[in-house]
C-alpha positions as CSV (number, residue, x, y, z in Angstrom):
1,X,127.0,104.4,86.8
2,X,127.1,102.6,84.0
3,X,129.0,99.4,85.6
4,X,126.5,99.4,88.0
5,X,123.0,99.3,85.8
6,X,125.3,96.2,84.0
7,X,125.4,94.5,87.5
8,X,121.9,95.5,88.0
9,X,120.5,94.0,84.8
10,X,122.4,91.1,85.1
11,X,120.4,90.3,88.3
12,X,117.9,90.9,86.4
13,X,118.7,88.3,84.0
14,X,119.5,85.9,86.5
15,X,115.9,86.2,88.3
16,X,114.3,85.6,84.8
17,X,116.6,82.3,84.1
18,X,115.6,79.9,86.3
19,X,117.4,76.5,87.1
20,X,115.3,73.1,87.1
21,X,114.7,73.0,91.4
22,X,113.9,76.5,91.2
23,X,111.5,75.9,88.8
24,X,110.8,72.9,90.7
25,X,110.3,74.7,94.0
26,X,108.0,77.4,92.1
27,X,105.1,75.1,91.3
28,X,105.5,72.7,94.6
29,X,102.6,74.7,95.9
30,X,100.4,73.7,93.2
31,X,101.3,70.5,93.3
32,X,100.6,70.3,96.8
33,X,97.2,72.0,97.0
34,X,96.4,69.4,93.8
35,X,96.8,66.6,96.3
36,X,95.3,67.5,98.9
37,X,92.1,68.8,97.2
38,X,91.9,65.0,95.6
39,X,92.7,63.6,98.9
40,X,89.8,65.5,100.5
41,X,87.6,64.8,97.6
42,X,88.0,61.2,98.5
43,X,88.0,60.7,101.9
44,X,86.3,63.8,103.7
45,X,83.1,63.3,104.2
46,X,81.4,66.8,103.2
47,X,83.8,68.4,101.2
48,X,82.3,68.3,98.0
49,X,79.7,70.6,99.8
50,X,79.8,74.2,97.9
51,X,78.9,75.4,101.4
52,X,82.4,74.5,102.7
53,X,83.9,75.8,99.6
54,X,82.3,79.2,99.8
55,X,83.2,78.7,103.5
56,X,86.7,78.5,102.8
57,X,86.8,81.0,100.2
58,X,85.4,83.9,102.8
59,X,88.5,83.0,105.1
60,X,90.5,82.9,102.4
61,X,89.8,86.4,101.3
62,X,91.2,88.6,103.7
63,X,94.2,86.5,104.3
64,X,95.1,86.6,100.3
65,X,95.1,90.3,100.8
66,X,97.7,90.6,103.6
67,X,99.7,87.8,102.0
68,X,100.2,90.1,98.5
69,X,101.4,93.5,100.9
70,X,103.7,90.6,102.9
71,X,104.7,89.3,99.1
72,X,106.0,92.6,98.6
73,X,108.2,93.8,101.7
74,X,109.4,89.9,101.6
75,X,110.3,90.9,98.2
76,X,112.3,93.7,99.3
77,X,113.8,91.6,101.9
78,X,112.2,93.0,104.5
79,X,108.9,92.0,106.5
80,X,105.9,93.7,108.0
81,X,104.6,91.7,111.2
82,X,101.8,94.5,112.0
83,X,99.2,93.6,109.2
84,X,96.9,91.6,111.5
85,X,97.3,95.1,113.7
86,X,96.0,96.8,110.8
87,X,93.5,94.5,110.3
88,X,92.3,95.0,114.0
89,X,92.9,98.7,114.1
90,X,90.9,99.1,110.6
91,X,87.6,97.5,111.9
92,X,87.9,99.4,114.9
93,X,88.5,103.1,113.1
94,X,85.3,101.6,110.9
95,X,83.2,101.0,113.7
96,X,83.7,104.7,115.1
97,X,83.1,105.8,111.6
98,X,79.5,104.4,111.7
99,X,77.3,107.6,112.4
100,X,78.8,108.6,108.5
101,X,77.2,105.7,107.0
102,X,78.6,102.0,105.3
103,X,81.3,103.6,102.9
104,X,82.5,106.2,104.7
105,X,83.4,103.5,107.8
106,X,84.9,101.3,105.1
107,X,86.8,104.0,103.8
108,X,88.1,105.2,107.4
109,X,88.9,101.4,107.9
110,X,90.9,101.3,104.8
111,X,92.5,104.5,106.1
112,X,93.5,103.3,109.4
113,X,95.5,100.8,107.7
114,X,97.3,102.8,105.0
115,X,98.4,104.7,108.0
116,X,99.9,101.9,110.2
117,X,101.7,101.1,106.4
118,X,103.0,104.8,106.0
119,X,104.1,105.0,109.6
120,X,106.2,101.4,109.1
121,X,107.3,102.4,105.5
122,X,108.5,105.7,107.1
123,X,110.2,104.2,110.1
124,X,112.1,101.7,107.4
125,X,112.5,104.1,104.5
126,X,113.7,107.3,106.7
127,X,115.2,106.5,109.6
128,X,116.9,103.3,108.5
129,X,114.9,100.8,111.2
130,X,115.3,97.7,110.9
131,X,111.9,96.4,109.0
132,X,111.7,93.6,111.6
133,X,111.9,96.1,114.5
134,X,109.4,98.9,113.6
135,X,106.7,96.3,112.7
136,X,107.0,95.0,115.8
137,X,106.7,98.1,117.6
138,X,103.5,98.5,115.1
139,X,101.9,95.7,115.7
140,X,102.0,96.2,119.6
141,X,101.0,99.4,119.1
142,X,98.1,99.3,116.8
143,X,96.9,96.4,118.5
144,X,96.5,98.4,121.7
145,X,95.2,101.4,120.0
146,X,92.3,99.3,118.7
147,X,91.4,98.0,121.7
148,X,91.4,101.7,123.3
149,X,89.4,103.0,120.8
150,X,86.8,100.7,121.6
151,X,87.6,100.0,125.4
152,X,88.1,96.6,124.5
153,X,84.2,96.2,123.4
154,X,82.6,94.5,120.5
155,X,80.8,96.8,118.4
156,X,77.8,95.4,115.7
157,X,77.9,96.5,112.4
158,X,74.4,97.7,110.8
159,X,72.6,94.6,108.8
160,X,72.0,95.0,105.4
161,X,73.9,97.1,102.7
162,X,77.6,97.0,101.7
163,X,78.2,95.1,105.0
164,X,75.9,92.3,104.0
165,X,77.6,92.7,100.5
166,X,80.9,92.2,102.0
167,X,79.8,89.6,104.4
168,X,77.9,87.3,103.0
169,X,77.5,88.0,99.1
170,X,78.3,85.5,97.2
171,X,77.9,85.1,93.1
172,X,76.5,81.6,92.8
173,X,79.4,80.0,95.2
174,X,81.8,82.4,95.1
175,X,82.0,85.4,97.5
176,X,81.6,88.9,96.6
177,X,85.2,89.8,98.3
178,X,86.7,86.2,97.3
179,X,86.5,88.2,94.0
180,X,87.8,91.5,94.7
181,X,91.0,89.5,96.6
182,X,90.9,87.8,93.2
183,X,91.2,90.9,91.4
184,X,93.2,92.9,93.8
185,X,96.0,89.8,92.9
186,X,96.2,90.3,89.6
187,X,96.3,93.9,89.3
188,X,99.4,93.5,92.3
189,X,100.9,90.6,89.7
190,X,101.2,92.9,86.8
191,X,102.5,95.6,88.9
192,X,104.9,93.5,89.7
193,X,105.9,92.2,86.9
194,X,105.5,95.7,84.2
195,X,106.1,98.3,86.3
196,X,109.0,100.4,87.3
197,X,107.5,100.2,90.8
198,X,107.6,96.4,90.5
199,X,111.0,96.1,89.1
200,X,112.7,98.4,91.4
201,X,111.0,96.4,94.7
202,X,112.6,93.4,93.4
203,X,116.1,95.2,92.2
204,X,116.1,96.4,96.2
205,X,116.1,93.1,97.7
206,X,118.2,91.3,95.3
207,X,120.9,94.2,96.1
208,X,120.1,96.8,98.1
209,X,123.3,99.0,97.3
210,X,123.4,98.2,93.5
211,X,119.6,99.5,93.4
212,X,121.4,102.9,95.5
213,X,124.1,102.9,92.7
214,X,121.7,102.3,89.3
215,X,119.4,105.8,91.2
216,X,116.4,103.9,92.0
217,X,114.4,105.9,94.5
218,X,114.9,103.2,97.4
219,X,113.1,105.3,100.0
220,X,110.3,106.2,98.2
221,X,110.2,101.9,96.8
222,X,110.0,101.1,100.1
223,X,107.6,103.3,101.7
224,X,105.0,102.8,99.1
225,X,105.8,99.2,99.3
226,X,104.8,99.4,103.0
227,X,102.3,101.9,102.9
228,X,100.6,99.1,100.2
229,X,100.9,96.4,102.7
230,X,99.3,98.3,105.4
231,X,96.5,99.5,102.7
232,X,95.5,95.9,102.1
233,X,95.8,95.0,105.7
234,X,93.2,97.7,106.5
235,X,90.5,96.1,103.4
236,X,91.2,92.8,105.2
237,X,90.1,94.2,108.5
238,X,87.0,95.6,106.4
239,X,86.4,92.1,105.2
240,X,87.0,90.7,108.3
241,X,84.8,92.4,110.2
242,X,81.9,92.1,107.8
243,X,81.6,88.4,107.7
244,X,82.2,88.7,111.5
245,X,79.4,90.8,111.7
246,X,81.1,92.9,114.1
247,X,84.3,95.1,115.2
248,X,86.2,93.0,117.1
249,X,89.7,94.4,118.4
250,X,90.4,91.4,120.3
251,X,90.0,88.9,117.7
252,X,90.3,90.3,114.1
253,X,93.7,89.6,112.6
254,X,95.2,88.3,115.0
255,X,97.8,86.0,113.5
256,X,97.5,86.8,110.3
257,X,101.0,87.8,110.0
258,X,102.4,84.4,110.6
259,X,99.9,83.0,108.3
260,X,100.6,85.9,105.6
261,X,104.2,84.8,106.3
262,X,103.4,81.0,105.5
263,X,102.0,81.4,102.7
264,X,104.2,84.0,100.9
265,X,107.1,81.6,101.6
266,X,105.2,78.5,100.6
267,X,104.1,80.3,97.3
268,X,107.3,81.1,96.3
269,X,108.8,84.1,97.6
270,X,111.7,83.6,99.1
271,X,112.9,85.6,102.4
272,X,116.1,86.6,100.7
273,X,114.2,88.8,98.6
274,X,114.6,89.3,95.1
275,X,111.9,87.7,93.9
276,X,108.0,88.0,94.2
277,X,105.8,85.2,93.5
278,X,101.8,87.0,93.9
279,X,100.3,83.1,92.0
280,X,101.8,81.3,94.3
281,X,101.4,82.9,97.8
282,X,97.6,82.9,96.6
283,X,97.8,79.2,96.1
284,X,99.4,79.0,99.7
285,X,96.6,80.5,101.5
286,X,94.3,78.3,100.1
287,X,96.7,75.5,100.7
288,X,96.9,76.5,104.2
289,X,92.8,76.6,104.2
290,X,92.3,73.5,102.8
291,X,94.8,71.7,105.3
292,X,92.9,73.5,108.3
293,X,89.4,72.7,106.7
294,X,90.5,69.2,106.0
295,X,91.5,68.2,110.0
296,X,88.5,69.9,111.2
297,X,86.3,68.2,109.2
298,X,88.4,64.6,109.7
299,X,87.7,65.3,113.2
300,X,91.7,65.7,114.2
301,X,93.3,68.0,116.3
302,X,93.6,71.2,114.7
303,X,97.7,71.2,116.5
304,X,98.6,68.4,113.8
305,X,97.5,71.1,111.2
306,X,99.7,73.4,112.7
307,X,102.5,71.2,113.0
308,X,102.2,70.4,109.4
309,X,101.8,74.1,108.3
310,X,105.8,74.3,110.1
311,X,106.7,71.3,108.3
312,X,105.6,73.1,104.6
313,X,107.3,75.8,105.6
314,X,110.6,74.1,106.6
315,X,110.3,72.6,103.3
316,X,109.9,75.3,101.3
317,X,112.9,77.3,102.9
318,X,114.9,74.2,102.5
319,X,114.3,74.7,98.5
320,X,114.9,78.0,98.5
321,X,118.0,77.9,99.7
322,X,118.8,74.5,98.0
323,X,118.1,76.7,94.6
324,X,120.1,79.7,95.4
């Protein structure tokens, strides 16, 4: 026992020493998002515009959110590809939850996706699956079960209230719920980085079986690391659906796992787990929003942006494993 809480705080150790290139590779996202804002300060026509900004920040919001639960399976080494599921099934559960009134359909939405995240964290935690696998599986599955719920329809939310709150409230530029993703990160950063919780995620996917040996409660880690990620998946769907205006099980969060993927990895946490980065994969999904924002705006095909999300996320796995 005692050998192997040595091994396990010598990884430790090691994740707190970092060489120049992984230092390097830690701030490449600011960096990035630095040049493109100047670039677009200089040659898009509109951008200085607060409208666009508070534009971008309302789609940034609910992405932010799904990107700190995929942070934190990543960081385990696993991955949860049924957060825009969540999102979807959320803002349907809300919709049927209407007759109660605004919070009680947000909370049901919020519900709906704490569910699909203890159903995944209890598929990986209990019966071994393969985190890849039962996602998948979830995010057919929840997908589908939205759409029944709703036979497919889109349902209006009610005007006025917390849904006007969450959809278009805004202090001076910044949205109401650009805020609460705001806060939400930090409180998941010092989680991460002061609490047992938080340590023992990142022992897990540094070493799996030395976390077993040193009696860190792996299950449990991972089920409430997934039951989190399915928890901010169904506030995104909330969020989602307010600005939207409307429960939509067709469209909302579809694709936001791949994005939520992108930007983890281009923030800074790496796929081979270990290592959580909450700063950075908040930087990437703005990064990613400005570099849509900036094509659509430049008039160019919206595939280039695509292509050149790929190409930042080559890079970025390219430094990773360059630095180990």
């Amino acid at each position: 026992m005692a050998a192997s809480r040595g091994r396990l705080a010598a990884l430790a150790e090691r994740a707190g020493h970092d060489s120049p290139l992984a230092l390097a590779r830690a701030h490449s996202v600011y960096a990035a998002f630095a040049v493109l804002i100047v670039i677009d300060l200089l040659f898009t026509p509109g951008f200085r515009n607060v409208f666009v900004i508070r534009n971008l920040l309302f789609a940034a919001a609910p992405v932010i959110l799904v990107t700190l639960g995929q942070s934190l399976t990543i960081g385990t080494r696993g991955i949860d590809l049924s957060v825009g599921s969540a999102m979807g099934l959320a803002a349907a559960v809300m919709a049927l939850a209407l007759a109660g009134g605004a919070w009680l359909a947000v909370a049901a939405g919020v519900g709906a996706g704490l569910a699909v995240g203890l159903i995944n964290g209890g598929l990986v935690a209990a019966l071994d699956i393969n985190p890849l696998i039962s996602s998948l599986a979830l995010l057919v599955a929840a997908r589908g079960t939205a759409e029944a719920l709703l036979d497919g329809s889109r349902v209006s939310l009610p005007e006025g209230g917390l849904f006007d709150v969450l959809g278009i409230g805004a202090v001076s530029v910044i949205p109401i719920v650009a805020i609460i993703a705001v806060i939400v990160a930090g409180l998941v950063a010092v989680m991460v980085r002061t609490t047992v919780f938080g340590r023992s995620l990142l022992f897990i996917g540094a070493n799996k079986a030395a976390a077993i040996l040193a009696g860190i409660k792996v299950r449990r880690t991972l089920l409430l690391v997934y039951a989190a990620s399915g928890l901010l998946a169904g506030l995104a769907g909330v969020f989602a659906a307010a600005r939207l205006g409307a429960s939509d099980p067709n469209y909302i969060g579809v694709n936001y796992e791949l994005d939520a993927i992108a930007a983890s990895v281009i923030g800074g946490t790496p796929l081979s787990g270990g290592r959580v980065s909450i700063l950075g994969g908040v930087a990437g999904v703005l990064l990613l929003q400005v570099l849509g924002a900036s094509f659509i705006m430049n008039d160019i095909n919206f595939s280039y942006a695509q292509i050149l999300k790929a190409l930042f996320i080559v890079a970025a796995l390219y430094l990773q494993r360059a630095g180990g």
